[in-house]
C-alpha angles and dihedrals in degrees: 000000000000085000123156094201088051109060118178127254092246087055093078099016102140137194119196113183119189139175122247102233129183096265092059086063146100127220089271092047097254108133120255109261089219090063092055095052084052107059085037086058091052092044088048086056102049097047089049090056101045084064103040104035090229144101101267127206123201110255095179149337125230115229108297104213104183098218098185131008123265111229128207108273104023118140105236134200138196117199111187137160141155115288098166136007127186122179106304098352130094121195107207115197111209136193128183121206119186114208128198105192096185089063085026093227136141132210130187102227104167153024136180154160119223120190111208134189130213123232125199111207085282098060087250119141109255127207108256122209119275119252124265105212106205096167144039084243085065106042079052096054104047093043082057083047087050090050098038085054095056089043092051092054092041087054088047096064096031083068096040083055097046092046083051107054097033114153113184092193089057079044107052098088088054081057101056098051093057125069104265135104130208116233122216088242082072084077140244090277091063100043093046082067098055118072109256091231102059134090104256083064099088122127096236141009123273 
């Protein structure tokens, strides 16, 4: 398995730790979502070219869900390496661990999943090196890359289908059950397709 074009996972694992600083910071001291994407999104990069040998754009980004807040002056680190790699394309798991090393506790604040593509001189995409899997957790962790690949493109065409076939008169009832109101600058086409006596039916927004 020797093989120049397969690399293993432990050839391009990266770990970026960084200092929450002030100006990382909100008004209450938690630090600002947007900064930790940010520096998901550079330790994703990196990790991706280690392993291709090539400048790397993000080509998406799984679901971020923030499971505990950052503070001013935790110590924060972003583990990241390969756990799937098509063609061109490099999926980057990523986890995120706060630590205060004052009450010398650690939290697990975020995982997720980048999807990044590799670029030759000319901005083409370039084939990338296959994946060595060396442990269960590997194999584990490519076969969930591989699913969540097929559910993301299920989930692709289920909403192509549904903005496609949109009626707001069969809708109608899903609207009025949710907290939003139709203004008569909608138009009288769209209006003529909400009962007069619900709710939707106001003459502003409130």
């Amino acid at each position: 398995m020797a093989n120049k074009n397969f690399k293993p996972v432990k050839f391009s694992e990266t770990v970026i730790t960084e200092l929450m600083v002030p100006s990382y910071a909100n008004f209450e001291g938690k630090i600002h979502g947007g900064v930790i994407l940010s520096l998901m999104d550079k330790v994703a990069y990196v990790c991706a070219a280690k392993h291709s040998n090539a400048y790397c754009v993000t080509a998406s980004v799984d679901t971020v869900d923030f499971l505990a807040a950052v503070e001013m002056g935790e110590l924060v680190s972003f583990y990241a390496s390969v756990n799937y790699v098509g063609n061109s394309s490099i999926v980057v798991g990523i986890m995120v661990v706060a630590e205060n090393v004052k009450k010398n506790t650690v939290k697990h604040t975020n995982t997720s999943y980048f999807t990044m593509v590799a670029l030759d001189d000319e901005n083409k995409p370039v084939t990338v090196p296959g994946l060595i899997l060396e442990s269960q957790k590997e194999v584990i962790a490519f076969i969930e890359a591989v699913k969540r690949k097929k559910l993301k493109e299920q989930f692709k065409n289920n909403v192509a289908m549904i903005n496609s076939s949109i009626d707001i008169d069969i809708e109608k009832q899903l609207l009025s059950e949710e907290r939003c109101m139709i203004s008569y600058e909608c138009g009288q086409d769209v209006l003529s397709a909400i009962y007069t006596n619900s709710q939707l039916y106001q003459g502003e927004y409130h």
